[in-house]
KELUM-572695 format. One record per atom (N, C-alpha, C, CB): x, y, z. Coordinates in steps of 0.02 Angstrom, whole numbers, padded with zeros to 5 digits, always signed. Glycine has a CB too. Example, Ala and Ser with C-alpha at 12.3 -4.5 7.8 and 13.67 -1.06 7.14 Angstrom:
BEGIN
+00660-00284+00390
+00615-00225+00390
+00660-00165+00390
+00565-00224+00452
+00642-00112+00354
+00684-00053+00357
+00645+00002+00394
+00704-00030+00286
***
This chain:
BEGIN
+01674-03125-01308
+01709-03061-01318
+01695-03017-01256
+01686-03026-01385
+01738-02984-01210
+01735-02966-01160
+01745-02885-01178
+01780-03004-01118
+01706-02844-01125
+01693-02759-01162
+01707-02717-01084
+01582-02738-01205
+01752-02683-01124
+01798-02625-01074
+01758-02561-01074
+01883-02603-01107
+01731-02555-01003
+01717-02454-01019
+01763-02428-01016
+01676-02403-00973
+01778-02366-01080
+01851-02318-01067
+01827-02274-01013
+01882-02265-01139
+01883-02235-00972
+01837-02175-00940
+01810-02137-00974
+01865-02134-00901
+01819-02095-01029
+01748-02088-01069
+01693-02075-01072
+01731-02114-01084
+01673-02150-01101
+01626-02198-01073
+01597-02190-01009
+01654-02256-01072
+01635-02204-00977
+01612-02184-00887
+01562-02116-00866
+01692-02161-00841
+01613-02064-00897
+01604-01992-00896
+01527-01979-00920
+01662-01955-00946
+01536-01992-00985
+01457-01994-01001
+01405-01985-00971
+01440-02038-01017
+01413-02083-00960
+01365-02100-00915
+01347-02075-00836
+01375-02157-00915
+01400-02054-00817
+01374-02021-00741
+01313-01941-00765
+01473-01983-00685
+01378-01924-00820
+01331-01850-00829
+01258-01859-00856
+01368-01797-00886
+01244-01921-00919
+01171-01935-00905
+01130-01953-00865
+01154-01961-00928
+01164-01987-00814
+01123-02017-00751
+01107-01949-00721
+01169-02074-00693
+01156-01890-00690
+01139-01840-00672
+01098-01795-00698
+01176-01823-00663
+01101-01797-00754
+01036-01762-00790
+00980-01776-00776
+01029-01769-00851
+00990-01852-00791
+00919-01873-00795
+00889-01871-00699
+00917-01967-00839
+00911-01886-00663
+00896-01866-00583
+00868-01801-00583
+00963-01863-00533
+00910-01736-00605
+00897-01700-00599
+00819-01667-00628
+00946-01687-00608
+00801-01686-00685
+00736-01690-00723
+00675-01716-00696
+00744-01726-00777
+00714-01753-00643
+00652-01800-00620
+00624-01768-00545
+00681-01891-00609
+00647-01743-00522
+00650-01678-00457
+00654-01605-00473
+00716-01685-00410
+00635-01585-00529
+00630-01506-00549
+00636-01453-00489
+00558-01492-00585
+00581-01486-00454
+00573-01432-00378
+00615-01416-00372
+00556-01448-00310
+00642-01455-00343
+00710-01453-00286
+00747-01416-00268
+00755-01482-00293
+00751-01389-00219
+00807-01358-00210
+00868-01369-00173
+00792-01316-00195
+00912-01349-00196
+00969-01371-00133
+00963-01337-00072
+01047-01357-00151
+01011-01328-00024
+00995-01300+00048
+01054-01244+00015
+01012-01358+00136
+01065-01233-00032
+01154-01182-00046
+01091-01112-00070
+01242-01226-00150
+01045-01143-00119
+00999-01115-00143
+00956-01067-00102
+00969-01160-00166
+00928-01123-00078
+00867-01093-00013
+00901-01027+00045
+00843-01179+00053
+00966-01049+00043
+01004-00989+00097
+01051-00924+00074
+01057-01029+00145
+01041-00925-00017
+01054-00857-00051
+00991-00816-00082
+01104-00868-00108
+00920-00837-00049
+00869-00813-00077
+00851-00759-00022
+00817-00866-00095
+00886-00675-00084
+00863-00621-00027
+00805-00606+00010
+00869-00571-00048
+00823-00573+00067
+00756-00576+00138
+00694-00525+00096
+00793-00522+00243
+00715-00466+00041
+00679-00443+00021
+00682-00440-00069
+00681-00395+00059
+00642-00437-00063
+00642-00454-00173
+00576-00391-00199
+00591-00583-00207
+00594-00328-00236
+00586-00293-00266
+00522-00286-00316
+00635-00294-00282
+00490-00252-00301
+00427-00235-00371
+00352-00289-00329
+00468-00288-00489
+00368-00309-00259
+00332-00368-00252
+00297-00348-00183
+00380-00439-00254
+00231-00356-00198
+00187-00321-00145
+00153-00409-00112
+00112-00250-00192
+00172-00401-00079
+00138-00509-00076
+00036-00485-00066
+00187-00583+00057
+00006-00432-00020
-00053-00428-00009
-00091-00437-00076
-00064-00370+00026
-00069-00381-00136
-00097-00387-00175
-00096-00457-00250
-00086-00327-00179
-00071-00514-00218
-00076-00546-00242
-00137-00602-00237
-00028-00551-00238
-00163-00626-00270
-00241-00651-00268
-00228-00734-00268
-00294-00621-00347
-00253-00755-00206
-00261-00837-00203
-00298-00877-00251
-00294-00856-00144
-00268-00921-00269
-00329-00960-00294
-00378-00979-00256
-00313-01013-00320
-00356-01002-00196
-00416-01041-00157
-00481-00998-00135
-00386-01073-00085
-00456-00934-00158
-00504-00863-00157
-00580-00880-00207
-00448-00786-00203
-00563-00930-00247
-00636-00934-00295
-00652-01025-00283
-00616-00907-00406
-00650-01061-00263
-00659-01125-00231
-00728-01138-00219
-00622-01130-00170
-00764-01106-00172
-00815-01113-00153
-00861-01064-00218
-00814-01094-00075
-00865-01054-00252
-00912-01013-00288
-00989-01021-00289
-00894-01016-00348
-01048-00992-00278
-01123-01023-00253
-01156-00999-00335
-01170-00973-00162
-01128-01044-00394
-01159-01025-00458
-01227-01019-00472
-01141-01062-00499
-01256-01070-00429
-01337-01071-00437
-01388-00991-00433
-01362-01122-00367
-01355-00972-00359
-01380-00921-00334
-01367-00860-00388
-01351-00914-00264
-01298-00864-00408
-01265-00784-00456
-01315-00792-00532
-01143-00791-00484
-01335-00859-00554
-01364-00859-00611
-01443-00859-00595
-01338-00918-00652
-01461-00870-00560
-01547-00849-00533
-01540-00800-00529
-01585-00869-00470
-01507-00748-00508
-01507-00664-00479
-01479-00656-00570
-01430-00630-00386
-01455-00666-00603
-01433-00626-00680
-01497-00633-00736
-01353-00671-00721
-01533-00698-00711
-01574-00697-00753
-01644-00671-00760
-01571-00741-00760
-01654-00650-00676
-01716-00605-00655
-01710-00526-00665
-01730-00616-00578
-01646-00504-00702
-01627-00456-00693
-01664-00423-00745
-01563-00455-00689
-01696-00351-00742
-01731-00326-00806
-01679-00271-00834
-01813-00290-00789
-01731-00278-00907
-01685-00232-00947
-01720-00189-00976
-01645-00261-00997
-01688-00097-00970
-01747-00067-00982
-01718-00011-01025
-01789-00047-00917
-01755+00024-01066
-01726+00064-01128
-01659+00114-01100
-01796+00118-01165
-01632+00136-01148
-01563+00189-01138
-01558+00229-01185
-01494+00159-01136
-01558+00297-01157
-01546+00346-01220
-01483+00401-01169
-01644+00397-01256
-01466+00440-01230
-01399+00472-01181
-01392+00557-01212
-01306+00418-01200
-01368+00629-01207
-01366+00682-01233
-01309+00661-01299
-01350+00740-01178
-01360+00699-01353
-01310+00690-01408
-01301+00761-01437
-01336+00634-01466
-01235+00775-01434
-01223+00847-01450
-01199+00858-01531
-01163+00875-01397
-01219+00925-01548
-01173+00930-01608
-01098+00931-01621
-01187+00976-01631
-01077+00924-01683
-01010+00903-01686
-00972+00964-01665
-00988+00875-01757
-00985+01017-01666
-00956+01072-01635
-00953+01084-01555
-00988+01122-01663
-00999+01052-01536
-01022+01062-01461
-00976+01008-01426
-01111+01046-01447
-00982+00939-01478
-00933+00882-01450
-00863+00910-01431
-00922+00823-01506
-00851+00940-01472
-00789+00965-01482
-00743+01025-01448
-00796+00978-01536
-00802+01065-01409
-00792+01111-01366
-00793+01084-01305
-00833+01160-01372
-00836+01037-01293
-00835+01000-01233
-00773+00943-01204
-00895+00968-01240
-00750+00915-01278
-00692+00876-01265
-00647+00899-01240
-00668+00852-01307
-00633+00949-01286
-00558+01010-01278
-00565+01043-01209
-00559+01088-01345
-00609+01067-01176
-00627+01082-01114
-00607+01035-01065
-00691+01092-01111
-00651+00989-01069
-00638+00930-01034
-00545+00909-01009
-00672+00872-01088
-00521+00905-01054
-00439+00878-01066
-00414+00952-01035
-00407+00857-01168
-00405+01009-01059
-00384+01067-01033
-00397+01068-00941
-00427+01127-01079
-00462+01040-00919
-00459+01060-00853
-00405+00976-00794
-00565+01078-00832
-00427+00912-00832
-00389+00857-00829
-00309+00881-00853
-00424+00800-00876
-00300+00925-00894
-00231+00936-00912
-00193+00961-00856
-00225+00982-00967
-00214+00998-00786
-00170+01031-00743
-00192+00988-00674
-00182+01120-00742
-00208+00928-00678
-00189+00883-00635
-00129+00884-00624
-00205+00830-00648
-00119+00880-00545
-00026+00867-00533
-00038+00814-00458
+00038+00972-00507
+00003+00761-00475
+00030+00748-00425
+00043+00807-00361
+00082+00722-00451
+00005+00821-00298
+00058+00860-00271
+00061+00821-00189
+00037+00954-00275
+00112+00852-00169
+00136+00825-00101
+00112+00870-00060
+00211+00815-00089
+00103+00934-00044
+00099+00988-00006
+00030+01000+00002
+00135+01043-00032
-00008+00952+00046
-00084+00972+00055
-00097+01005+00109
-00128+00919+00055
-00146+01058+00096
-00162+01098+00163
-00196+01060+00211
-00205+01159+00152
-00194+01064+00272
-00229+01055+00319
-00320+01088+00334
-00181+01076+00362
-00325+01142+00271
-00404+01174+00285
-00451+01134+00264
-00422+01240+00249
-00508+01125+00294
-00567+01080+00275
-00600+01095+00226
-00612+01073+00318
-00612+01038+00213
-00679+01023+00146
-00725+01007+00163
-00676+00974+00093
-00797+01023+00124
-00867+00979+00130
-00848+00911+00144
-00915+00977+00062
-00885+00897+00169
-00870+00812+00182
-00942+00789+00116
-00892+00774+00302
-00959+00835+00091
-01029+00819+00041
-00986+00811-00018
-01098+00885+00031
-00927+00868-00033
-00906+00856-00077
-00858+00796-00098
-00892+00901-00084
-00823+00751-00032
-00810+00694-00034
-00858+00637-00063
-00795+00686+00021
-00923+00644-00037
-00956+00587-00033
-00985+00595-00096
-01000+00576+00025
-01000+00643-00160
-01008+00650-00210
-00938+00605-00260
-01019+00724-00211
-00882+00636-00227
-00839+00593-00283
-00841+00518-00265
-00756+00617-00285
-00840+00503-00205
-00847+00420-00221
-00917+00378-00238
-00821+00384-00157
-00960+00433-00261
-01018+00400-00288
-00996+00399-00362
-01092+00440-00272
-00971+00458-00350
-00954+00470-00446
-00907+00413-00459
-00904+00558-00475
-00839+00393-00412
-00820+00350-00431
-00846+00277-00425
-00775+00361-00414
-00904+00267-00394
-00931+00216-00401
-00989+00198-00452
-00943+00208-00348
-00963+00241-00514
-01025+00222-00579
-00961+00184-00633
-01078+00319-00627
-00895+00175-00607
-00845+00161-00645
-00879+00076-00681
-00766+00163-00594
-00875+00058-00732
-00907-00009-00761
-00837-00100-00729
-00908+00014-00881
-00864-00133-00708
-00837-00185-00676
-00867-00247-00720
-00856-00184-00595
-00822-00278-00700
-00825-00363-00750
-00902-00390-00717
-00738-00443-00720
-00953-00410-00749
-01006-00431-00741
-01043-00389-00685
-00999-00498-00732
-01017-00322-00671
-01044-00295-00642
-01047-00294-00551
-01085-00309-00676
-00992-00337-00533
-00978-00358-00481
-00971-00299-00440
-00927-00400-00486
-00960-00254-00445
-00919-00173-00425
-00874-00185-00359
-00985-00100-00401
-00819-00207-00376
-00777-00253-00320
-00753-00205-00282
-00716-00301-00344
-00756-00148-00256
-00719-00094-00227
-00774-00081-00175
-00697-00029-00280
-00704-00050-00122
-00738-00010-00054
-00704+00036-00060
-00736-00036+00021
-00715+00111-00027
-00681+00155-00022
-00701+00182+00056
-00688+00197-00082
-00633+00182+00090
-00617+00195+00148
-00596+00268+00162
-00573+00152+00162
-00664+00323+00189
-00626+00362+00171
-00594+00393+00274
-00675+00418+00106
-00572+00407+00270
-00539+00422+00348
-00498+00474+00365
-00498+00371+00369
-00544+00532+00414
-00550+00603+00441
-00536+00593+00495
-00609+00640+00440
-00517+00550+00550
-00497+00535+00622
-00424+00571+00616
-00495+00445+00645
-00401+00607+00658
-00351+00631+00652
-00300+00568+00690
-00357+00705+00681
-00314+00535+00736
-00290+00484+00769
-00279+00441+00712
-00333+00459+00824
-00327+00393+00678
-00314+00362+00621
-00293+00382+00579
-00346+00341+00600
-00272+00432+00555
-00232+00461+00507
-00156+00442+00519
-00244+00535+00507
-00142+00479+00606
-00078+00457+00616
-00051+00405+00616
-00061+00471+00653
-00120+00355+00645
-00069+00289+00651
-00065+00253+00579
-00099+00228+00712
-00109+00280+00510
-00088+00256+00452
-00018+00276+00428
-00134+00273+00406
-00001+00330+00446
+00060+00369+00429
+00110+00323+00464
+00060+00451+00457
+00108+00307+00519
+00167+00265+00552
+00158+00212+00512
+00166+00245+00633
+00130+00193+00486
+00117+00115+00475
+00167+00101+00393
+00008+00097+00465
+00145+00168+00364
+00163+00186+00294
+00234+00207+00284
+00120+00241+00271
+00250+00259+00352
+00342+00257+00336
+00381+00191+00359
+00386+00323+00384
+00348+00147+00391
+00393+00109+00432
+00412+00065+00382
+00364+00075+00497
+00369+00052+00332
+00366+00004+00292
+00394+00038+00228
+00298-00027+00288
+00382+00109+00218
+00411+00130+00164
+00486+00148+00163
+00375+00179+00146
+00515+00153+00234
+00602+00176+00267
+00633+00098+00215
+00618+00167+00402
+00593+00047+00244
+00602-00028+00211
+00606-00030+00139
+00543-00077+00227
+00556-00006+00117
+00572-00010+00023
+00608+00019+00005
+00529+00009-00029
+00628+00100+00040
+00692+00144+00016
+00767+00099+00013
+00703+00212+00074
+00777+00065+00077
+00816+00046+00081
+00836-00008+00057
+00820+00053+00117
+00777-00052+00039
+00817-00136+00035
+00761-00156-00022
+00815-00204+00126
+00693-00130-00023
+00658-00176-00068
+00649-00145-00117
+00600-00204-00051
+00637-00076-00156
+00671-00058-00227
+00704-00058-00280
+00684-00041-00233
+00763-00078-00223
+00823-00063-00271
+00859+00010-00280
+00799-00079-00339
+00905+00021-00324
+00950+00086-00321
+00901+00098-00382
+01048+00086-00329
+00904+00075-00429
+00873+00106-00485
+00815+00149-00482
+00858+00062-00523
+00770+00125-00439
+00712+00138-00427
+00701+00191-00379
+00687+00087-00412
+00745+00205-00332
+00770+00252-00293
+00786+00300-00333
+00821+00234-00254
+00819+00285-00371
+00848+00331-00416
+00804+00376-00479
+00900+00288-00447
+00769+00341-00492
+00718+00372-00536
+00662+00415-00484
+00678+00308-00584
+00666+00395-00438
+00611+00437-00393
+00649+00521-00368
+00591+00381-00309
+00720+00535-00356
+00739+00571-00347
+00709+00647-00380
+00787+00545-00353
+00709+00646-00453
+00684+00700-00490
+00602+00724-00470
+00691+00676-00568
+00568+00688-00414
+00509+00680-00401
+00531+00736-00321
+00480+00587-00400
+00578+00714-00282
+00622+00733-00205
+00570+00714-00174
+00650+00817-00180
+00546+00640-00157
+00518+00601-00139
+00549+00556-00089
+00499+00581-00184
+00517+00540-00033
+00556+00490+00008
+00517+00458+00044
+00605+00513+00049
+00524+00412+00109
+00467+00384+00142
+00444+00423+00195
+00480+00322+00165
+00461+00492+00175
+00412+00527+00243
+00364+00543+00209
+00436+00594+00289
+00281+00551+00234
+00219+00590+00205
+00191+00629+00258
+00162+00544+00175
+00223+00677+00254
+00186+00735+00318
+00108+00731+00275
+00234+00847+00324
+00087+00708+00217
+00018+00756+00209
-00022+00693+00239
-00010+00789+00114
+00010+00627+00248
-00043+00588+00287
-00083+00619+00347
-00009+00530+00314
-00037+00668+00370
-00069+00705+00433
-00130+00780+00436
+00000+00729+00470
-00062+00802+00374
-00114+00864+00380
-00170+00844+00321
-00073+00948+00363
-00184+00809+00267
-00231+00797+00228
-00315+00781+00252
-00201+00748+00195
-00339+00842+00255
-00410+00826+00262
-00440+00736+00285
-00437+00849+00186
-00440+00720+00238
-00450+00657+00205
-00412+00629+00173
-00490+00656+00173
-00424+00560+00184
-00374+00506+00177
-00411+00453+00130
-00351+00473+00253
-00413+00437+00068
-00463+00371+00041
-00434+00322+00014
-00513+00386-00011
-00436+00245+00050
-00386+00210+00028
-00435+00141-00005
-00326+00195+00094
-00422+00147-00065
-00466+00103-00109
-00454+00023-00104
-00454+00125-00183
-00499+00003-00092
-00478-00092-00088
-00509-00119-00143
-00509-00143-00015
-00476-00165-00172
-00514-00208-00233
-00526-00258-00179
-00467-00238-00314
-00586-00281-00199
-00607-00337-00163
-00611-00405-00217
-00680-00317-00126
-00570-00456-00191
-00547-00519-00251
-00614-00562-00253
-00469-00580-00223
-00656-00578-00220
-00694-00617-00211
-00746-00583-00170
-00666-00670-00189
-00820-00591-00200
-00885-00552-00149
-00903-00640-00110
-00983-00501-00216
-00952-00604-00092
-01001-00654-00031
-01080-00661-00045
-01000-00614+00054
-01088-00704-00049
-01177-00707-00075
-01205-00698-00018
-01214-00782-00109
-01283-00686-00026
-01347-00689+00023
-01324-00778+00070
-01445-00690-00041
-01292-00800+00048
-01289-00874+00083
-01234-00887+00092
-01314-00931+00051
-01203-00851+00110
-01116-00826+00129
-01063-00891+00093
-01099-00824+00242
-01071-00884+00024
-01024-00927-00004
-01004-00875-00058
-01053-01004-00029
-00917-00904-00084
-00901-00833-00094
-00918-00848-00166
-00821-00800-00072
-00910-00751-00197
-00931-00766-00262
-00877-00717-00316
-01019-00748-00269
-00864-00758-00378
-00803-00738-00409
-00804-00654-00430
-00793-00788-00477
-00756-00616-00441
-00776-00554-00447
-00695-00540-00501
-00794-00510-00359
-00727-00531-00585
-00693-00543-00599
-00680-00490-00624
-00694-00585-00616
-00585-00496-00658
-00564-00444-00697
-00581-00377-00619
-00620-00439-00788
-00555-00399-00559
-00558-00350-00506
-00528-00302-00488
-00555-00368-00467
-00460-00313-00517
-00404-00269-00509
-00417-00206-00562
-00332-00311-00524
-00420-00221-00630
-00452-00169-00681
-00509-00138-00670
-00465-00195-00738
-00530-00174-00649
-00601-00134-00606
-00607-00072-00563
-00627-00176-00557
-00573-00087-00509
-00532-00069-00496
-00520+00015-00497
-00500-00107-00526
-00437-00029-00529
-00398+00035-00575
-00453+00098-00600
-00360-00004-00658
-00497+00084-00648
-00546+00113-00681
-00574+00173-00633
-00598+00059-00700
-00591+00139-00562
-00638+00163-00541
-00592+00230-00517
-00679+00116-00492
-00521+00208-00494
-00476+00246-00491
-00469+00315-00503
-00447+00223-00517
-00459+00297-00587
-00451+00356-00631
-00520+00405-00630
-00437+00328-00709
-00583+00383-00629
-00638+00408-00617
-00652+00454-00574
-00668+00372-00609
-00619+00423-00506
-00616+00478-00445
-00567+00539-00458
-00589+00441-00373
-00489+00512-00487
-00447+00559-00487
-00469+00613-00528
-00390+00537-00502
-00513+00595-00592
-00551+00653-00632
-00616+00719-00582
-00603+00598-00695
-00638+00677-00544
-00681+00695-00510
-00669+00746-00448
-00705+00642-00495
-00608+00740-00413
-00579+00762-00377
-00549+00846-00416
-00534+00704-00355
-00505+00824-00487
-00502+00873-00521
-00548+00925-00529
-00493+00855-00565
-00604+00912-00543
-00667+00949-00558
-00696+00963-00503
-00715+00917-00598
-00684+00949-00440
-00687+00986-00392
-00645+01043-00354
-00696+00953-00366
-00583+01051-00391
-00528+01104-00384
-00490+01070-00305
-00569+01200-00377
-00474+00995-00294
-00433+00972-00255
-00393+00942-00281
-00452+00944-00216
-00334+00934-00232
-00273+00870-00254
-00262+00829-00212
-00203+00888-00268
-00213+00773-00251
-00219+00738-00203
-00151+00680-00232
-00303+00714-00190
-00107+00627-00195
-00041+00620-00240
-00068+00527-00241
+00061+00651-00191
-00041+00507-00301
-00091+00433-00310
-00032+00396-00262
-00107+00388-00415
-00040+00358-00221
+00011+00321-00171
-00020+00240-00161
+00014+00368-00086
+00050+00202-00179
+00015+00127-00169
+00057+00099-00123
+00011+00076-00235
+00059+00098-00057
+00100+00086-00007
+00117+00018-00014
+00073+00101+00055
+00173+00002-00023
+00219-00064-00041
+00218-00110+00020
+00302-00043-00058
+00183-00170+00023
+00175-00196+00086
+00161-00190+00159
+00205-00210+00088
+00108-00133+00144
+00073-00105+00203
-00005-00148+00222
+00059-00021+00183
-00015-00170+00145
-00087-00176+00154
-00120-00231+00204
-00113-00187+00089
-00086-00265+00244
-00112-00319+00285
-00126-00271+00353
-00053-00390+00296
-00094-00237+00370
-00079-00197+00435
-00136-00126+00454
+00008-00166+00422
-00134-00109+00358
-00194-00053+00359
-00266-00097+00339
-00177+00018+00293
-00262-00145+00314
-00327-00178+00327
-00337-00195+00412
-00328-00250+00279
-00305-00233+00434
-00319-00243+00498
-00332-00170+00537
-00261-00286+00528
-00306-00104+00547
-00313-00071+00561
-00383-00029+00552
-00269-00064+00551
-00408-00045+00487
-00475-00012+00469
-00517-00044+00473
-00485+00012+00415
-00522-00129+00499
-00559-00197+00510
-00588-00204+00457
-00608-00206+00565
-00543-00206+00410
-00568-00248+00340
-00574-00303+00310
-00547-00238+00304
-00631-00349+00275
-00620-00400+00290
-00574-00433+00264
-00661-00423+00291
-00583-00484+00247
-00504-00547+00222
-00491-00526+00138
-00534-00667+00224
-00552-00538+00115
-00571-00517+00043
-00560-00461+00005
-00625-00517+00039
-00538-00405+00067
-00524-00330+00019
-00431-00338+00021
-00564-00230+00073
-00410-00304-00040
-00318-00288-00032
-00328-00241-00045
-00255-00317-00072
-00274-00212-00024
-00261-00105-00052
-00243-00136-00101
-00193-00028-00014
-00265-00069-00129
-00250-00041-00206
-00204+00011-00196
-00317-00010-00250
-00218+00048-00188
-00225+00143-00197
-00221+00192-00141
-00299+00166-00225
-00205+00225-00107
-00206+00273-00049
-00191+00351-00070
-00149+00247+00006
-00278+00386-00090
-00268+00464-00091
-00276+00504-00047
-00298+00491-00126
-00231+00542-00041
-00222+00586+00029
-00258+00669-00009
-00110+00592+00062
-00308+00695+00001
-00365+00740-00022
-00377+00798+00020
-00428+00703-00025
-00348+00841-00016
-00352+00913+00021
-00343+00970-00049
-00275+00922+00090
-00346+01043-00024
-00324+01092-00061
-00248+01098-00055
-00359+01152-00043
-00218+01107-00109
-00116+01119-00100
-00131+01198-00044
-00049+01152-00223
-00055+01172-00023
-00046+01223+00024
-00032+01282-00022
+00011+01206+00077
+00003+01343+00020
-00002+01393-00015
+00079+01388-00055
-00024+01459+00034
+00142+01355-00004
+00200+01366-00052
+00203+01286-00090
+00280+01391-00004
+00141+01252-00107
+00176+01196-00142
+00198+01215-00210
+00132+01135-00147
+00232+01158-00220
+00271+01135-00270
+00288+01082-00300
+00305+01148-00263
+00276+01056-00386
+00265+01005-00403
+00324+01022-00461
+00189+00987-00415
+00366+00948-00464
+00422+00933-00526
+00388+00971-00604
+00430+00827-00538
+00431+01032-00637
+00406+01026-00699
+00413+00971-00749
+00425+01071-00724
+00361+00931-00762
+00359+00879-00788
+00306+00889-00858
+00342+00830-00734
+00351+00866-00924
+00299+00863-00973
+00276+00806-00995
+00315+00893-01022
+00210+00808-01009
+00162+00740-01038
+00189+00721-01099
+00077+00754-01053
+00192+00674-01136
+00194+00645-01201
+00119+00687-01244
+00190+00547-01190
+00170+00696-01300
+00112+00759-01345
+00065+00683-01392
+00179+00843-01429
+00007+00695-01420
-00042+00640-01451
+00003+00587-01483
-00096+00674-01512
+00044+00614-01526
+00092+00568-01553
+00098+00521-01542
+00137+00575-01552
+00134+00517-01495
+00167+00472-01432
+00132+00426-01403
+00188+00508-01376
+00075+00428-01394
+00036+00400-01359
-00017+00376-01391
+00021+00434-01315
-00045+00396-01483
-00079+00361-01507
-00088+00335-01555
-00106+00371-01502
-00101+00272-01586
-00100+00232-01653
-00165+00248-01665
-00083+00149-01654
-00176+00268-01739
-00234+00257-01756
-00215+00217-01836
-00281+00331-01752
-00258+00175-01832
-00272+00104-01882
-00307+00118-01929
-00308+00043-01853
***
């Protein structure tokens, strides 16, 4: 008995064969592919992205001899009454409440004591095993100031235009925000926070530093409180693919990425900040 493929039949079978090829090369790309993949792609900072090959070498021996010699010694802390808690909270939030973003920093000087107080203060922020993965760069060179500022519009003219998006452009408007920062210049001080992905032992092998980015962040918010309570401002800025150029510039090593860049001064005399309202407790909290 002799057996006919209908076309059909035929049809089928090519389209399973093609399937199945295709399954078997996932990667792949075509060359049609590879040459509609835009030059810039949005929301995407490549520095701050963390290698794996960043934790490879890890020297475990050494990090667990140093954790286990470590002593531990009593803790006690001020415990106030419930009225006192309560005056102090409400205080607390009221003076954190008139934090503003502002753009318009004066050029008049500050203690440089009162700098070096907040980044101690921000360096009691709590880190994953205690690693305290952060440097803070802080930088008064009026020369280095400028050439961070070039470094920051050139790259930021770039995100306005092509790596944002409109949307994102667009939501920044109500802010009247753009890629110029005159206060890079006139701002006292300049402190541009690096998480550092990976430390270095006494025997220069590197060592994991984890949960770094939250770390981080934390230490962040710590300073920005701190700064408050010192009656300065300052506008939180995370320069979008700058950070290879301002590391090299500040000779940082391989291991630190920007985070964060606060520009720290007193507001000038005509600034001006978006009236913007916070989300009232509601909004913002579940309680279980």
């Amino acid at each position: 008995m002799s057996f006919f493929l209908t076309p059909i039949l035929i049809a089928f079978i090519l389209v399973l064969l093609g399937w199945i090829f295709k399954n078997e090369h996932p990667g792949k790309k075509t060359d049609d592919q590879s040459k509609t993949k835009p030059e810039y792609q949005p929301w995407v900072d490549e520095d701050l992205k963390d290698s794996a090959e960043d934790h490879q070498t890890e020297d475990v021996d050494e990090f667990r001899e140093s954790e286990e010699n470590l002593e531990h010694i009593p803790f006690s802390s001020p415990r106030f009454p419930e009225h006192e808690m309560i005056k102090r909270s409400q205080e607390f939030y009221e003076l954190l409440n008139q934090r503003r973003s502002v753009r318009f920093i004066s050029d008049e000087p500050i203690p440089r004591q009162v700098i070096d107080n907040i980044i101690k203060t921000a360096g009691t922020a709590p880190s994953g095993a205690h690693t305290e993965p952060w440097s803070f760069v802080v930088v008064q060179d009026a020369e280095v100031k400028h050439k961070i500022r070039v470094i920051i519009e050139d790259e930021e003219e770039v995100n306005y235009k092509k790596r944002m998006g409109d949307r994102w452009v667009n939501d920044l408007k109500k802010l009247r925000t753009n890629w110029i920062k005159e206060y890079l210049d006139t701002a006292p001080f300049l402190i541009l926070i690096f998480k550092k992905i990976y430390g270095i032992t006494s025997s220069g092998r590197k060592k994991t530093h984890y949960y770094n980015e939250i770390s981080v962040s934390i230490a962040c918010g710590i300073l920005l409180a701190a700064l408050q309570n010192a009656g300065l401002v300052t506008v939180t800025t995370t320069p979008l693919n700058c950070g290879p150029r301002l590391r090299t510039l500040l000779d940082r090593p391989a291991n630190e990425k920007l985070l964060v860049l606060l520009p720290v001064g007193y507001p000038r005399k005509d600034a001006t900040v978006p009236n913007l309202k916070r989300k009232p407790l509601e909004e913002i909290m579940v309680l279980v």
